[in-house]
Legacy VTK file of the C-alpha trace (Angstrom):
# vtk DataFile Version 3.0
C-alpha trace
ASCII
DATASET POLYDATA
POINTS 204 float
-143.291 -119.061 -94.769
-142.777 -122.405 -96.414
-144.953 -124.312 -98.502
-147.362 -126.550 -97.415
-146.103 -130.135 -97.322
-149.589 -132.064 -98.316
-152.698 -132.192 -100.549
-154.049 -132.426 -96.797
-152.723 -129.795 -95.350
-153.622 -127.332 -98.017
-157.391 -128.450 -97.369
-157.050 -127.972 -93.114
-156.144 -124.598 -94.501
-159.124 -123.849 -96.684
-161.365 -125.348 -94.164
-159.782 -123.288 -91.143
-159.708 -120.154 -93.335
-163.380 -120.885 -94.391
-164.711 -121.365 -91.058
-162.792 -117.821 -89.564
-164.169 -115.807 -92.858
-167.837 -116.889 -91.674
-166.974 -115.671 -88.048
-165.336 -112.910 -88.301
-167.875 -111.647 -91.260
-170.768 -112.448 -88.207
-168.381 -110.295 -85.258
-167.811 -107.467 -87.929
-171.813 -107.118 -89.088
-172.732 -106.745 -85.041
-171.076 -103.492 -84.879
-174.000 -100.791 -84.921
-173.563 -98.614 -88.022
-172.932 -95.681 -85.972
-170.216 -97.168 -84.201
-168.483 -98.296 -87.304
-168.728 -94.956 -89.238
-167.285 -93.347 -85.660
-164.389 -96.033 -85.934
-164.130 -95.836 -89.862
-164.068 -91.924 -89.358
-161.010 -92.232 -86.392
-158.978 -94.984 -88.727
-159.135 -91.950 -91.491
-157.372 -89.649 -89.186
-154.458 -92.513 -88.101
-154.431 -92.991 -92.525
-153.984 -89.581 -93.117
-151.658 -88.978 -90.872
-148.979 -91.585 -91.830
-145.653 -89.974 -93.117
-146.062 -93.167 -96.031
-149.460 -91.145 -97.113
-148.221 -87.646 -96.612
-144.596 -88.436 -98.891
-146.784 -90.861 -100.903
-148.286 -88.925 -104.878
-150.235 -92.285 -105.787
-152.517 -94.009 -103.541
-154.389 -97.634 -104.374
-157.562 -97.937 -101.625
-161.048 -100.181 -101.711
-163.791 -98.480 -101.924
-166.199 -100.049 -98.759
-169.222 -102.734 -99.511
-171.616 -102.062 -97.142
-173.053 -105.215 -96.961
-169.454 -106.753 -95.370
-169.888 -104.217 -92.775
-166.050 -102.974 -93.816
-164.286 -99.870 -92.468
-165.841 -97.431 -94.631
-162.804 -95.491 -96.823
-164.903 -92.567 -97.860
-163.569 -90.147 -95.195
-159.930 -91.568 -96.773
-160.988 -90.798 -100.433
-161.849 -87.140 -99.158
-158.671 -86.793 -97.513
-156.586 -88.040 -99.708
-158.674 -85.793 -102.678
-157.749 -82.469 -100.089
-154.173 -83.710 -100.077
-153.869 -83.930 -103.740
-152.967 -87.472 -103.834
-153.661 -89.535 -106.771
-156.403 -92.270 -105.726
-156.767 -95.598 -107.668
-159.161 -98.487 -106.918
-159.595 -102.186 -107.473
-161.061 -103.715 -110.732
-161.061 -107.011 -111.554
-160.500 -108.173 -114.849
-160.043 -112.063 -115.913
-160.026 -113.044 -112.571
-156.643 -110.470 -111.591
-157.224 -107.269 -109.859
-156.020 -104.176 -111.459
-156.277 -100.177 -110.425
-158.313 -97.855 -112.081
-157.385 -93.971 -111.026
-160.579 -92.336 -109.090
-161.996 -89.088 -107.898
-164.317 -88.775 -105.407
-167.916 -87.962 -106.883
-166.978 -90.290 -109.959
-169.876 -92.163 -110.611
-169.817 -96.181 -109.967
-171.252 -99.201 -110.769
-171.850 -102.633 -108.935
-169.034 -105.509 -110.495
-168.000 -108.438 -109.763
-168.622 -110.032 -105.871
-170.029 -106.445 -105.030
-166.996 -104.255 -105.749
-168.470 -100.674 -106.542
-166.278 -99.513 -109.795
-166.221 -96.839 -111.792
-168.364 -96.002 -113.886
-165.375 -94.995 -116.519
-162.516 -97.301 -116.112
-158.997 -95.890 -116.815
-156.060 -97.903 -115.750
-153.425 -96.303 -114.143
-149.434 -97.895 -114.418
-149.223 -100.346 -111.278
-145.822 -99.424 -110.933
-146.146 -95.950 -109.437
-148.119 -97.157 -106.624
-147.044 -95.464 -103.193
-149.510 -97.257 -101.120
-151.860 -100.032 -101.023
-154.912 -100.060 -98.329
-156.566 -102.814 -98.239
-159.621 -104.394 -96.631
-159.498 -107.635 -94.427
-161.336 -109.672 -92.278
-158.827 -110.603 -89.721
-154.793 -110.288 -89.492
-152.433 -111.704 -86.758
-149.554 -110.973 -84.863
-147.072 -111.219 -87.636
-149.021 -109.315 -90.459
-150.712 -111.976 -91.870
-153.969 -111.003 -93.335
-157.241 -112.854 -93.809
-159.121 -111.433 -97.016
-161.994 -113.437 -98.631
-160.890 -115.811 -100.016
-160.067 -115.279 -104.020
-156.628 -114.396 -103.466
-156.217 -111.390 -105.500
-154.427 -108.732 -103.232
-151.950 -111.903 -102.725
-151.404 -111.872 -106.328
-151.821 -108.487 -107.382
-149.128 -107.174 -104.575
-147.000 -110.606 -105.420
-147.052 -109.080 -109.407
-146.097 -105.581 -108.495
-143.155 -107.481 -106.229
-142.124 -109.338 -109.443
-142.012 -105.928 -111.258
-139.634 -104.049 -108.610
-141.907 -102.519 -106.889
-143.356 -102.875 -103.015
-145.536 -100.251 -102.046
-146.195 -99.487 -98.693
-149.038 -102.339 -97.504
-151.437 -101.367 -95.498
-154.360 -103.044 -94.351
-157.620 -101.191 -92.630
-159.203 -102.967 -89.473
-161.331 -102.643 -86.498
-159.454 -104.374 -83.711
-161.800 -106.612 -82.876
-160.289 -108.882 -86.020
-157.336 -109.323 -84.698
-156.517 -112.959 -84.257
-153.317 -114.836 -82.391
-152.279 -116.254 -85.376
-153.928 -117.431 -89.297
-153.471 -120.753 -91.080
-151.592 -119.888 -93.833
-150.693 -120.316 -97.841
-147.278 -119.821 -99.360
-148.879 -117.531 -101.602
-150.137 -114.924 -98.247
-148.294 -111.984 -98.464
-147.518 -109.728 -95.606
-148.671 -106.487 -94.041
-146.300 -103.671 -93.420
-148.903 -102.714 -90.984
-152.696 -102.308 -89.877
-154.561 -99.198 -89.060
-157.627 -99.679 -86.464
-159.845 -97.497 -84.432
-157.122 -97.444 -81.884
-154.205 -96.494 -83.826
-151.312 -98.174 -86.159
-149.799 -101.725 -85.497
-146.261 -101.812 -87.939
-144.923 -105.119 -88.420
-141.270 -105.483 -89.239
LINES 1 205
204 0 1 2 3 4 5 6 7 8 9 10 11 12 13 14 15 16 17 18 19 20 21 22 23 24 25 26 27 28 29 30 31 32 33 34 35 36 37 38 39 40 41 42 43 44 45 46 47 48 49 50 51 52 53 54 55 56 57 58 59 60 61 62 63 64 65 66 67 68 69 70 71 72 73 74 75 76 77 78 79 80 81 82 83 84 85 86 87 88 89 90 91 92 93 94 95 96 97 98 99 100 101 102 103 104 105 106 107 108 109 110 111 112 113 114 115 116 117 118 119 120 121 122 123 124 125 126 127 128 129 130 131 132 133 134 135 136 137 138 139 140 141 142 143 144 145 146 147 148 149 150 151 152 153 154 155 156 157 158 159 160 161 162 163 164 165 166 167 168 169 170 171 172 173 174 175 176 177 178 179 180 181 182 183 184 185 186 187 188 189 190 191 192 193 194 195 196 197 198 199 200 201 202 203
């Protein structure tokens, strides 16, 4: 993916990007809530079941914001808890995102654009990150990945890149968000794949 040749075309971007957040937000938030715990609880079992999870030790997931109607990762955290797998989550500090290492019944707190925290932050070292599952709100046919709109799994997986390291990238869907194709940035990174209600899509 190559830069974007104009001031101009960088804002057809933002505006297309802006306009497909808004509607694919609307598609995802029509899903009854039983129906998307049913599907969040089937994407667990394709997760778990990944040889990059079972082979993985440290594991870097979102926990869900109910209001954004995501695919709920609880029945991951419990999982991955059963499996003995090391669990870290998002936290964002001065505007980067960061992982903080998690247990499930850890108390949380509301932060920044709605992202449930812990309570007790402890940073974990980036660099032994296995895997990184990550929300979305649409991806395309070549593992391009809509998020919303701050950028900071772009930069946070671009940082561990500029480190050495590239964990496994994952992103968590229902498959009604997949799209044809995304406008996109230099800065989008790719998926190595997407898990849905259906199964896994791998992109190579």
């Amino acid at each position: 993916m190559t830069g974007m040749a104009t001031g101009e075309e960088d804002t057809e971007v933002v505006f297309k990007k802006a306009a497909l957040r808004t509607r694919m937000l609307a598609s995802r938030r029509l899903i009854p809530e039983r129906s998307r715990a049913e599907m969040s609880q089937s994407i667990a079992g394709y997760v778990l079941g990944l040889p990059e999870i079972l082979t993985a030790n440290c594991i870097h997931l979102y926990l869900a914001i109910s209001s954004h109607a995501e695919v709920d990762t609880a029945p991951i955290v419990e999982g991955l808890g059963a499996m003995g797998k090391e669990i870290s989550v998002p936290v964002i500090r001065d505007g980067k995102l960061f992982s903080a290492a998690f247990r499930k019944g850890d108390s949380l707190q509301p932060a920044q654009f709605g992202l449930p925290e812990p309570a007790v932050v402890l940073m974990i070292d980036e660099l032994q990150l296995d895997v990184v599952l990550m929300p979305l709100l649409a991806y395309d046919r070549k593992g391009y990945r809509l998020g919303y709109g701050k950028g900071f799994y772009d930069f946070f997986l671009r940082r561990l890149s500029m480190q050495g390291r590239k964990p496994c990238r994952i992103g968590l869907s229902f498959s009604r968000q997949m799209v044809d194709e995304l406008p996109l940035n230099q800065w989008d990174e790719a998926l190595d794949g997407v898990v849905h209600e259906h199964g896994i899509i791998r992109f190579t």
